[in-house]
VEXTORLO-820842 format. One record per residue (C-alpha): residue number from 1; residue in one letter; chain; x, y, z. Coordinates in Angstrom, 1 decimal. Layout:
! VEXTORLO-820842
- kemi, marti, titor, xx, yy, zz
- NUM, A, A, X, Y, Z;
...
! end
This chain:
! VEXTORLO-820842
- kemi, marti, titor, xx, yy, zz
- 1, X, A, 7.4, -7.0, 1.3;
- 2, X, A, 11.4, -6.3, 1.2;
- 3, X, A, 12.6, -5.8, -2.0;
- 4, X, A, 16.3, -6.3, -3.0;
- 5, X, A, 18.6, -5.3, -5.8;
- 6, X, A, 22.7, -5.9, -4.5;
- 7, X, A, 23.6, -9.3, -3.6;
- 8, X, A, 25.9, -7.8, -1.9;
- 9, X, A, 23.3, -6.4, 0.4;
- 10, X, A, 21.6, -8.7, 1.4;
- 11, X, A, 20.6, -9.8, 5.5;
- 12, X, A, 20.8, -13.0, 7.0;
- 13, X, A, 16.9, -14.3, 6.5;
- 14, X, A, 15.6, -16.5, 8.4;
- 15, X, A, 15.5, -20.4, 7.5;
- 16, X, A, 15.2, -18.9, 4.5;
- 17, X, A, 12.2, -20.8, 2.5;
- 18, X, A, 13.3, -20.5, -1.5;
- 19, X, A, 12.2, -20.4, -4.5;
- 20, X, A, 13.7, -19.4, -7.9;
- 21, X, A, 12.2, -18.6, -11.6;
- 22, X, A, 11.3, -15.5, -13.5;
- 23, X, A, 7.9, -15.2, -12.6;
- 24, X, A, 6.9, -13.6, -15.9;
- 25, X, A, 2.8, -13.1, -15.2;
- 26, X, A, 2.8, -14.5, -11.2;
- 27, X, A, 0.6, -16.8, -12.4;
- 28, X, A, -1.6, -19.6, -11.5;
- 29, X, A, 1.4, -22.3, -11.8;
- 30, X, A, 3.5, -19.4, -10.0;
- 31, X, A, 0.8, -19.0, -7.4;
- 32, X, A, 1.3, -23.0, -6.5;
- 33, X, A, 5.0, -22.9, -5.8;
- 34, X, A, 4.3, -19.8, -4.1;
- 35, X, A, 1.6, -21.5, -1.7;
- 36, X, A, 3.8, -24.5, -1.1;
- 37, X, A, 6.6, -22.0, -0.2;
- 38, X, A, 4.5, -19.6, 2.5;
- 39, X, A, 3.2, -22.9, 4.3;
- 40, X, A, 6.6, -24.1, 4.3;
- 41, X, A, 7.8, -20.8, 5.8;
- 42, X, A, 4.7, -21.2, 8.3;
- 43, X, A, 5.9, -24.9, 9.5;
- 44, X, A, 9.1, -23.9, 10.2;
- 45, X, A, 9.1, -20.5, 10.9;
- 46, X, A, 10.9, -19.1, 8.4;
- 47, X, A, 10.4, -16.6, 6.1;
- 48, X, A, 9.7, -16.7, 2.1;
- 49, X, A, 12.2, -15.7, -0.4;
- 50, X, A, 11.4, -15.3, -4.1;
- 51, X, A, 14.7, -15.4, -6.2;
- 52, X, A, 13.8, -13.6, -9.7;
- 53, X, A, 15.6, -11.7, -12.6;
- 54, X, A, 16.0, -8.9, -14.2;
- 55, X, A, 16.3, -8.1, -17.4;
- 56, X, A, 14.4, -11.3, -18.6;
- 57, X, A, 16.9, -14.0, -19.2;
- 58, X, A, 15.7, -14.7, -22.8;
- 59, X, A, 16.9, -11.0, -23.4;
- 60, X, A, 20.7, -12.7, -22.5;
- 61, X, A, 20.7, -16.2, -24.1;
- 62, X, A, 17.9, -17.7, -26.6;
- 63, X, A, 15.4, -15.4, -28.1;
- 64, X, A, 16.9, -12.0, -27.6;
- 65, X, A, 15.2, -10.3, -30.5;
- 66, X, A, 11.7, -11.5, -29.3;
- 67, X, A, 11.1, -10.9, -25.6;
- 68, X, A, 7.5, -9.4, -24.7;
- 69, X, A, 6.5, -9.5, -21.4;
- 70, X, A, 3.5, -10.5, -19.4;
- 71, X, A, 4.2, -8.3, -16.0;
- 72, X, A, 7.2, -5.8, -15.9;
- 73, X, A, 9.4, -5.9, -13.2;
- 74, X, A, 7.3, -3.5, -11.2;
- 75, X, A, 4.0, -4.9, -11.7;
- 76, X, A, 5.7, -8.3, -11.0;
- 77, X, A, 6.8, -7.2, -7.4;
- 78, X, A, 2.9, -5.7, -6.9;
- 79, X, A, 1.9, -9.1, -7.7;
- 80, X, A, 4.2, -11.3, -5.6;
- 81, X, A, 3.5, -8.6, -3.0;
- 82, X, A, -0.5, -9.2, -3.0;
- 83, X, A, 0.5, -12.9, -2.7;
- 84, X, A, 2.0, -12.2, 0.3;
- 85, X, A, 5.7, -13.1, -0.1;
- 86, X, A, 8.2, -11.8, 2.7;
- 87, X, A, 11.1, -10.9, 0.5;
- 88, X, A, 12.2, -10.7, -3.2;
- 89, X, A, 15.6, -10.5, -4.7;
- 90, X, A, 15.8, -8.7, -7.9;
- 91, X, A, 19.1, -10.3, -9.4;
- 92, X, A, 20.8, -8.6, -12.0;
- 93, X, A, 21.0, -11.0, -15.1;
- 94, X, A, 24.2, -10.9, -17.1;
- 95, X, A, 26.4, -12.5, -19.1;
- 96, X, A, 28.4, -13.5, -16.7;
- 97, X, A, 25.6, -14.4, -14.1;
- 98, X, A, 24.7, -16.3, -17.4;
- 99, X, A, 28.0, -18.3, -17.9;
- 100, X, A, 27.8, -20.2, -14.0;
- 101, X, A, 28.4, -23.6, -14.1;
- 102, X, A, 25.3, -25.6, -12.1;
- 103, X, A, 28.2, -26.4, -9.5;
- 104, X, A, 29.2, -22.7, -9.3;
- 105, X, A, 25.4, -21.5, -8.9;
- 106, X, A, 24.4, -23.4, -6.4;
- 107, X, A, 27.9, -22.7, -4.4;
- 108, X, A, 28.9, -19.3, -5.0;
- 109, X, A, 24.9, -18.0, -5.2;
- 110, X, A, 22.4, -19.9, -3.5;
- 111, X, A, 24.2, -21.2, -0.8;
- 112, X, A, 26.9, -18.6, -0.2;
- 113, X, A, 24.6, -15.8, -0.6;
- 114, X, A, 21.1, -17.4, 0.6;
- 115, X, A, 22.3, -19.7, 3.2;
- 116, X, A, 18.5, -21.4, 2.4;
- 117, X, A, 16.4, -23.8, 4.4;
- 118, X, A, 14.5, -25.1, 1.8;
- 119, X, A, 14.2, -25.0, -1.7;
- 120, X, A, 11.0, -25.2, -3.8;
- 121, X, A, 11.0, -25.4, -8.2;
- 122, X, A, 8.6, -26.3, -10.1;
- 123, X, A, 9.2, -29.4, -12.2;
- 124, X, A, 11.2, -28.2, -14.9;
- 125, X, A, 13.7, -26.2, -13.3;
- 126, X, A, 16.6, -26.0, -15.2;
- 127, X, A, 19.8, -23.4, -13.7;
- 128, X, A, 23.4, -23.1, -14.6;
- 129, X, A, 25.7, -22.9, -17.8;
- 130, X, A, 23.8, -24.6, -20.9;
- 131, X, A, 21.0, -25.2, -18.4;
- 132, X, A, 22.6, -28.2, -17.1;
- 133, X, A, 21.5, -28.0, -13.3;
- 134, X, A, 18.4, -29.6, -12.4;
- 135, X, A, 16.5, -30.7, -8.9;
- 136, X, A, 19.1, -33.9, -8.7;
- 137, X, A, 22.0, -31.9, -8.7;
- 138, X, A, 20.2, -29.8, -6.1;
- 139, X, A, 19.5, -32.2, -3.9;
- 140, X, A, 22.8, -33.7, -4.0;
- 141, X, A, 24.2, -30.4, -3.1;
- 142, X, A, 21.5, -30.4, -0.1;
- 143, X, A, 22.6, -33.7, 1.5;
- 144, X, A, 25.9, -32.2, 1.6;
- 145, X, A, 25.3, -28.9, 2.6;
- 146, X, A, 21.8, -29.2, 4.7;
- 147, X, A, 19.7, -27.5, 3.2;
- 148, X, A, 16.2, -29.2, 1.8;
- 149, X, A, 15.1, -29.4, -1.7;
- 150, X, A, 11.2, -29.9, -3.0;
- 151, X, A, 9.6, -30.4, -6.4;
- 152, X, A, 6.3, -29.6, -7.6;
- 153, X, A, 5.3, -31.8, -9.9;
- 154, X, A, 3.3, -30.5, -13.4;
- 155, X, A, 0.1, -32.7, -12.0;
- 156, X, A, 0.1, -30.4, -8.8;
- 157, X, A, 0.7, -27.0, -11.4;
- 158, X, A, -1.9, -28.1, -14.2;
- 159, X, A, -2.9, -31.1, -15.9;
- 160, X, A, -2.5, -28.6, -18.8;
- 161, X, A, 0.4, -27.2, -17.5;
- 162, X, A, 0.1, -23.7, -17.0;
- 163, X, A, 3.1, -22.0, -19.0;
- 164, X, A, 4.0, -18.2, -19.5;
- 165, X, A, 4.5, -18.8, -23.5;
- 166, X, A, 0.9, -20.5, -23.2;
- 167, X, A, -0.4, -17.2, -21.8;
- 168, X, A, 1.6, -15.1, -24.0;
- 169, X, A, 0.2, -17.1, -27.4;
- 170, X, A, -3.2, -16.8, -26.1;
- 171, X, A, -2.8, -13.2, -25.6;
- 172, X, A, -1.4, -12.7, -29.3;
- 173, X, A, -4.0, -14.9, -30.3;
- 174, X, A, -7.0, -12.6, -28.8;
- 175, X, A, -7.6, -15.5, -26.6;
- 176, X, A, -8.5, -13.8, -23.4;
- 177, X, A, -10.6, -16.8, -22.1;
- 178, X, A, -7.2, -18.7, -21.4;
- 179, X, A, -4.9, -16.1, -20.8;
- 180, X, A, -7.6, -15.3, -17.6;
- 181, X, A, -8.0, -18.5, -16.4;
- 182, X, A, -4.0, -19.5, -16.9;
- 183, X, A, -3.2, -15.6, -15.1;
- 184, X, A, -5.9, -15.9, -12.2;
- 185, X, A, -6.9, -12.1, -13.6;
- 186, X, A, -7.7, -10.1, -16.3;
- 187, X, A, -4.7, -8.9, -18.5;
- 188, X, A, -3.8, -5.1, -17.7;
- 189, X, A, -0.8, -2.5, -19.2;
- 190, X, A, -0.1, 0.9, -18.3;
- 191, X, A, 0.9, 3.7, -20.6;
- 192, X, A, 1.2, 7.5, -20.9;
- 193, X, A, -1.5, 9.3, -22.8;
- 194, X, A, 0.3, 11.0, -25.6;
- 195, X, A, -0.9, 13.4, -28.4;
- 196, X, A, -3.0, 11.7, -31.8;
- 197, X, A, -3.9, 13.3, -34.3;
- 198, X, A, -7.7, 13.7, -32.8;
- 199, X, A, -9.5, 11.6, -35.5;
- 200, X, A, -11.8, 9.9, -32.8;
- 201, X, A, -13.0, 13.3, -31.8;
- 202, X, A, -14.5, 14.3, -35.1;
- 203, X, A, -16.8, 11.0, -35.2;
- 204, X, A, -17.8, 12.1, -31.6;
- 205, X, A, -15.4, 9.3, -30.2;
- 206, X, A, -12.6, 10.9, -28.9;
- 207, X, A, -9.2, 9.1, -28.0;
- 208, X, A, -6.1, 8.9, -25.5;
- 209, X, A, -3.8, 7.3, -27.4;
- 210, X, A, -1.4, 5.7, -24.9;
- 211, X, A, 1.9, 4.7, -25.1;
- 212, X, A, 3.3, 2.1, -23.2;
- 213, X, A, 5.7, 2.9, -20.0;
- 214, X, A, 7.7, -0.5, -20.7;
- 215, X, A, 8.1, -1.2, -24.4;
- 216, X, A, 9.0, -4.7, -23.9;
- 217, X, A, 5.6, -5.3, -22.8;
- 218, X, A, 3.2, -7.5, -24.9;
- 219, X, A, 1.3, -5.9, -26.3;
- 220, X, A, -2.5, -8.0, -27.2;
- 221, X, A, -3.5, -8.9, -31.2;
- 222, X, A, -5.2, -6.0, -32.8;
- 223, X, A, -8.5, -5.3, -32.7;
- 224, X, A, -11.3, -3.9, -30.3;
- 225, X, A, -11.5, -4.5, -26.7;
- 226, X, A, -13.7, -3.7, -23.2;
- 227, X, A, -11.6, -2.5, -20.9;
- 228, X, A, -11.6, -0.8, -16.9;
- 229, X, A, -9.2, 2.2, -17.3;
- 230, X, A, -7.8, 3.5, -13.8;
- 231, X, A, -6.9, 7.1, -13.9;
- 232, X, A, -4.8, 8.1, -10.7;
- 233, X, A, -5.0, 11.7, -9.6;
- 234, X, A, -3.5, 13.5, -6.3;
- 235, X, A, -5.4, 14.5, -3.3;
- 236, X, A, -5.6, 18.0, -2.8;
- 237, X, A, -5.2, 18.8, 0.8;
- 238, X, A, -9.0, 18.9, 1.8;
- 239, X, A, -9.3, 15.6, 0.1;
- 240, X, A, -6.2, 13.9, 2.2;
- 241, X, A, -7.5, 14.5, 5.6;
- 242, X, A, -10.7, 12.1, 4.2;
- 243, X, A, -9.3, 9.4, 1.3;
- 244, X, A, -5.9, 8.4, 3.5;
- 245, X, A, -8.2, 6.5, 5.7;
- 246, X, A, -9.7, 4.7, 2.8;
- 247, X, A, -6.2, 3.7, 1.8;
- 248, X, A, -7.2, 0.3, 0.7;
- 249, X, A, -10.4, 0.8, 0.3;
- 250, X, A, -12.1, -0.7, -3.1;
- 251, X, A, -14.7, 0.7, -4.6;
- 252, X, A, -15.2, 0.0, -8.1;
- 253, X, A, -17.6, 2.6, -10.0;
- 254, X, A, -16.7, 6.0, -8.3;
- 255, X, A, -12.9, 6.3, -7.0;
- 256, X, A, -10.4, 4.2, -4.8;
- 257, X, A, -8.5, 5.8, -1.9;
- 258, X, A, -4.6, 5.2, -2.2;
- 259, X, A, -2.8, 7.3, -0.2;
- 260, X, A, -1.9, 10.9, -1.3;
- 261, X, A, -3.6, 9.8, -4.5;
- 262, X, A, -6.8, 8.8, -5.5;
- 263, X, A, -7.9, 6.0, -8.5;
- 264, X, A, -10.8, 7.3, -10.7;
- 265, X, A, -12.2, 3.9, -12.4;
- 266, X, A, -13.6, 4.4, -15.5;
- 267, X, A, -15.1, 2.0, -18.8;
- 268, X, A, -13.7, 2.2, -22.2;
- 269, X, A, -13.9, 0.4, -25.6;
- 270, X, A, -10.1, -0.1, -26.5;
- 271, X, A, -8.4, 0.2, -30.0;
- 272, X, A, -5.2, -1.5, -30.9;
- 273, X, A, -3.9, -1.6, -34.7;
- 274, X, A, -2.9, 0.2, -37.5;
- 275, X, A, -5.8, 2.0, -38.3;
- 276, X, A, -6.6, 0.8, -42.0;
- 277, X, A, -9.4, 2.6, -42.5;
- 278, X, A, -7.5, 6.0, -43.0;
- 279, X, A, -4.1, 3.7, -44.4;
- 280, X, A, -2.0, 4.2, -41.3;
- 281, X, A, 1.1, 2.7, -41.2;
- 282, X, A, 2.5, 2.0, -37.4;
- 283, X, A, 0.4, 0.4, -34.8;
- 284, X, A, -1.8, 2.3, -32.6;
- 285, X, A, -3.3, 2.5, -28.7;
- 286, X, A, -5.9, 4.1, -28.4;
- 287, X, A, -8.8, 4.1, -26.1;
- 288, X, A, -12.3, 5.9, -25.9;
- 289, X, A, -13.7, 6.3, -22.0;
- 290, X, A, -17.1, 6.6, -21.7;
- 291, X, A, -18.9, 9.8, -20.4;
- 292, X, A, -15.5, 11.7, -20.3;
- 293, X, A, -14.1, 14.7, -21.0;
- 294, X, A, -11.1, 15.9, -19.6;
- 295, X, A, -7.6, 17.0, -21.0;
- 296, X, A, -5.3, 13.7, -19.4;
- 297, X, A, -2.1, 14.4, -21.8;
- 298, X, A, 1.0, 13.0, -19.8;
- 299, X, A, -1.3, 10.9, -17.1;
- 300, X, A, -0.7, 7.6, -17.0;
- 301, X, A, -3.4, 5.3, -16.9;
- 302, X, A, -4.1, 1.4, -16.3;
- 303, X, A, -6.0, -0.6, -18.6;
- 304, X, A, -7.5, -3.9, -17.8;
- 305, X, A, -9.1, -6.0, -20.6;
- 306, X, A, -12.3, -7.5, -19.8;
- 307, X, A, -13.2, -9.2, -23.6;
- 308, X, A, -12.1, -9.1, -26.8;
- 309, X, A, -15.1, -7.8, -29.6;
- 310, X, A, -13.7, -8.1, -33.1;
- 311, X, A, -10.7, -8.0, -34.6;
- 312, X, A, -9.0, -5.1, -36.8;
- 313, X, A, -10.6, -4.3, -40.1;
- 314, X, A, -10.7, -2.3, -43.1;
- 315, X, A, -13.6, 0.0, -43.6;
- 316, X, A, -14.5, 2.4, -46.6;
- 317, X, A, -14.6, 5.8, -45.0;
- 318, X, A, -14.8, 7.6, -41.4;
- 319, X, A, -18.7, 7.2, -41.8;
- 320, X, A, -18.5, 4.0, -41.8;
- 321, X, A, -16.0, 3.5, -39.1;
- 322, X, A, -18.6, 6.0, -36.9;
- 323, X, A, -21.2, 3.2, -37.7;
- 324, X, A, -18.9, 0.4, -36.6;
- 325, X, A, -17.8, 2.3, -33.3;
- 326, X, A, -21.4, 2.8, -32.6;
- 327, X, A, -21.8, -1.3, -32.8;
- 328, X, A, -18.6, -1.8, -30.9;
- 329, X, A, -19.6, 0.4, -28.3;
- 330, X, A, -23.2, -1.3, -27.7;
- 331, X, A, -21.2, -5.0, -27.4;
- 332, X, A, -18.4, -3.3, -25.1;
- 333, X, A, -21.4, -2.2, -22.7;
- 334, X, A, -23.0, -5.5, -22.6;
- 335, X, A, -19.7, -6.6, -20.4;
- 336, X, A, -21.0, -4.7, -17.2;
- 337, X, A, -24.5, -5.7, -17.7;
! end
């Protein structure tokens, strides 16, 4: 997949199949327009172009206090990638960008800098100054121009109409059941692992306490959680010769090969809160991996949440919380039986 950042660098594609949105989670309404755009491309051999922004333009006009985020911009282009998209333009969202007239975007951006065969939105695709653009203007601007313009209607998305802010308040709301089925996967964040102060050790479950690589990532509602964590380590040289062949290889329960790299994947019983039950005050990451024992400060790992278990809650002592854990632990297992 091509990836592009300057509009000002951009080649001439070929009927140039279109779509445009942010693409917050590459969802399962995403995934539609994304179908309807590759057997588009396919008819009329073309290629696929996926329009999105960057920052998220709710961070510009609306909510700018507010923004959490499904997918950042990187694990956004993985997922369009997997989907097999031909090209994706990063566009730098600004004020200015922001200020557009409808007339000007379609114009001075889509047509001057896209040239496009064919545009797919979804149904409520709104562009332009004050959002005042719509698919009539577009297709208007079409007749005149020649280029195409197609809706997908919300029957053809969802009859529930699958919407990021759905999947973000399910997420919030512990509500992984939804968020899955809405997302297509299970929700996953990287961090760093960072030092604690090595509580979970002394009740014989030992942390990395993680902090996110994107802070403007959402972050789930507190409690306990199962989760897959995916350590990535370098191959050492012996190891390279062998794992580069298994580049794309998946096999979960031992390691996957990826290159120079390899992915160790791993089970865990994931903490996220304030800790109450020794009165902390910010909001923590943690995560216990089962059966390990390795020093992994400044790694990054990959957490993917399989099922919520309880949520946060005070308990009278460390004791206690060792009693809890013990619980927790027995329910987290049950998710790979």
């Amino acid at each position: 997949m091509n990836i592009y950042k300057d509009l000002n660098q951009l080649p001439a594609f070929k009927n140039a199949i279109i779509t445009i949105g942010t693409f917050d989670g590459v969802h399962e309404g995403h995934k539609k327009i994304l179908s309807q755009l590759k057997t588009k491309a396919k008819e009329v051999n073309g290629e696929t172009v996926v329009i999105t922004f960057y920052p998220h333009p709710r961070k510009i006009i609306g909510d700018t206090t507010g923004v959490r985020l499904i997918t950042t911009l990187e694990e956004k282009l993985m997922l369009l990638s997997n989907e097999g998209i031909d090209n994706v333009v990063v566009v730098p969202f600004n004020e200015a960008f922001s200020n557009f007239s409808a007339e000007n975007y379609i114009l001075e951006f889509l047509y001057k800098k896209f040239k496009p065969h064919t545009l797919i939105i979804g149904y409520d695709h709104r562009f332009g100054f004050q959002r005042k653009g719509d698919y009539h203007l577009l297709e208007q601007y079409g007749k005149q121009l020649g280029f195409n313009v197609e809706e997908i209607d919300a029957k053809t998305i969802s009859e529930a109409t699958i919407s990021s802010t759905k999947i973000r308040k399910a997420l919030l709301q512990a509500d992984l059941e939804t968020a899955k089925i809405f997302l297509g996967y299970n929700y996953f964040f990287e961090g760093t692992v960072i030092k604690g102060d090595q509580l979970g050790r002394t009740i014989g479950y030992p942390t990395a306490n993680l902090q996110l690589n994107d802070d403007e990532k959402l972050v789930p509602a507190d409690g306990v959680y199962a989760v897959e964590v995916y350590r990535q380590q370098r191959l050492d040289n012996r190891q390279q010769t062998t794992d580069y062949k298994r580049q794309n290889e998946i096999n979960k329960g031992s390691t996957v090969g990826c290159g120079l790299w390899t992915t160790h994947y791993l089970k865990g019983m994931l903490y996220i809160g304030s800790r109450p039950v020794v009165n902390g005050k910010r909001r923590v990451i943690e995560v216990n991996i089962f059966d390990f024992n390795e020093d992994i400060y400044s790694e990054n790992l990959k957490l993917t949440i399989k099922k919520f278990i309880r949520g946060d809650k005070h308990l009278n002592g460390l004791e206690e919380l060792k009693n809890q854990l013990a619980i927790d632990k027995i329910e987290v297992l049950k998710c790979w039986n």
